[in-house]
Each structure stands twice: as structure tokens, then as C-alpha cells.
N, C-alpha and C positions, 0 to 999 in steps of 0.2 A: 162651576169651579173657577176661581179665579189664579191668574198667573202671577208671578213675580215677574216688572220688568224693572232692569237695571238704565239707570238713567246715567250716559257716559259723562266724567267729572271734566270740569275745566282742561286739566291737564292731557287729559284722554283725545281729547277733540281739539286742540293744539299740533298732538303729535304727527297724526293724519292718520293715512290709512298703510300702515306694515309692509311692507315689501321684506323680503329678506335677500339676504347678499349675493343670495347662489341664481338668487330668478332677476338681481338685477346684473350679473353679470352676464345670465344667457341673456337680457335683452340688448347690453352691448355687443356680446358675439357676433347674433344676428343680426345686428345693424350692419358693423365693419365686415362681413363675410363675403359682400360681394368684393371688399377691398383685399379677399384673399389675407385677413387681419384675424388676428383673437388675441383676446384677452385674457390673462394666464395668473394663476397664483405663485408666485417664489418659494420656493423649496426651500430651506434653512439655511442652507451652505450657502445663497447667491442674495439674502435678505437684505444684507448690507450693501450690497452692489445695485442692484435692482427696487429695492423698496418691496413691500408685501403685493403689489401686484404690478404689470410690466405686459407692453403690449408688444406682439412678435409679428413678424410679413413674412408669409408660407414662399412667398414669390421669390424674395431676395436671401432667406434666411436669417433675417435680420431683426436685432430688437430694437423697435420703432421709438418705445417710449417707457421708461423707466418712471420709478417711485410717481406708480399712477393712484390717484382717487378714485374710485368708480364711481362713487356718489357724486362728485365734482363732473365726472364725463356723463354722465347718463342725464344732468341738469342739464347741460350743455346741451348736449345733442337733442334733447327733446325728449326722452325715453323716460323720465322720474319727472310726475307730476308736483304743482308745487305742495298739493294734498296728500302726497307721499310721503313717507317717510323710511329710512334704513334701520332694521333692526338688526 
């Protein structure tokens, strides 16, 4: 008996390979965690202030870094390959 295989399209094989948003923020957590750092989602009331994500220091109580990209930090830091992709 033979199988159906699906042959991935141009655009398929482009986009890379799926990450989604919640595994690429635990791989930022876990990076900055020894810096006693995380990376946090904005709550509706603080969206305009903060941007949809904003990174906080346990140590000093402080918010480090506002209207963050994750996708931009995780390129950076080494943690999203370039065969990755954000869904």
C-alpha cells in the first residue's frame, strides 16, 4: 500500500521551521534568569506605556526595557535560529 507524501511548497520552506511565541519567550526567560530578569506580557491598562511586551529586574524592582520585540531579542541573543520562524 502506498502513502501520500506531501511535497513542502516554496513558500512553506521559506518560512522555516514554527516556533510559537510562548516557547520563544520561555527561551528568553531562561537566558536572562541568571540576570534575575523576565520577560513579561503588558496587561491592557499599561499597553500604551510599556508596548505589548517589557522586560522587569527582580533585583531592583525595576522595568529594564519597554515596547520590547521578542523576535528582535531572541535574533540577537542567539536563541531563534535564522531557520526559524515566529508564528
Amino acid at each position: 500500500m502506498r502513502t501520500a507524501v506531501s511535497v513542502p511548497q516554496d513558500d512553506e520552506v521559506s518560512r522555516g521551521v514554527p516556533v510559537t511565541m510562548n516557547a520563544l519567550i520561555q527561551r528568553i526567560n531562561r537566558a536572562i534568569a541568571p540576570e534575575q530578569q523576565s520577560l513579561r506580557i503588558t496587561r491592557d491598562r499599561w499597553r500604551s506605556d510599556l508596548g505589548d511586551y517589557y522586560v522587569v529586574d527582580f533585583n531592583r524592582n525595576w522595568i529594564v526595557a519597554s515596547h520590547v520585540n521578542p523576535e528582535e531579542v531572541a535574533r540577537e541573543m542567539g536563541l531563534l535560529r535564522s531557520w526559524e520562524s515566529v508564528k
